[in-house]
C-alpha positions in Angstrom: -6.0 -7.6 6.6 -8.2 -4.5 7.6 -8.1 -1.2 5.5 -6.5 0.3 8.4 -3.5 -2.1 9.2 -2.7 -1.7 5.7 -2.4 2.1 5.9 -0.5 1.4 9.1 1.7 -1.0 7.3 2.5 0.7 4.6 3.3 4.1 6.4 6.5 2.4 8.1 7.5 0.4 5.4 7.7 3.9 3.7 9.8 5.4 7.1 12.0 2.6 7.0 12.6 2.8 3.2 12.9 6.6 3.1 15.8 6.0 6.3 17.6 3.5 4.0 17.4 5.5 1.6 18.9 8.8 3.4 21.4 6.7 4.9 22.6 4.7 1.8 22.0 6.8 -1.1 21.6 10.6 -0.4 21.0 13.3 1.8 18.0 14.7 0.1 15.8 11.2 0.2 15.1 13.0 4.3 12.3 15.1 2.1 10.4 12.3 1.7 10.7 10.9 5.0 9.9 14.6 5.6 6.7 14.6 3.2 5.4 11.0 4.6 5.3 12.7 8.2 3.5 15.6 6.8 1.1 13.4 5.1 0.0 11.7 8.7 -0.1 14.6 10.3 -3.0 15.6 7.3 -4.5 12.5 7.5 -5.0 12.9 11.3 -6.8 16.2 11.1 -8.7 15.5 7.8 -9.3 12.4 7.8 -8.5 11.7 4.1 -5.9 9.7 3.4 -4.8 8.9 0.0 -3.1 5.9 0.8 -6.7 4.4 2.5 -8.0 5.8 -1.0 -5.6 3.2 -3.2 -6.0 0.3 -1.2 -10.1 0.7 -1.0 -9.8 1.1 -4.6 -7.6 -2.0 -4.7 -11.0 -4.0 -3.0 -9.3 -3.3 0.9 -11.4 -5.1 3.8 -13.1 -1.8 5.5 -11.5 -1.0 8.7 -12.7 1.6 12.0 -10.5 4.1 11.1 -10.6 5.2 7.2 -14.9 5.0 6.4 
């Protein structure tokens, strides 16, 4: 799996736990649903993401999107 599909992955694995976790546990677990949205939005405009940053360092197949 590309570089890229993993970031993908992992964002909405994140969005889906932080959800669960809002619904389930508490209220205040909708800041980090909050903070993962804020994080794409960064990522778009920058183009640095630190998720892409693990996973490369993790030996991630290169992908289009995070060089």
């Amino acid at each position: 799996m590309s570089l890229d599909r993993q970031v993908l992955l992992f964002a909405g694995v994140m969005i889906l736990l932080s959800i669960a976790l809002t619904l389930w546990v508490s209220s205040y677990f909708v800041w980090f649903t909050a903070f993962i949205g804020v994080n794409l939005i960064q990522s778009a405009f920058t183009g640095v993401c630190p998720a892409a940053l693990a996973f490369k360092a993790f030996g991630a197949k290169k992908g289009c999107a995070f060089e």
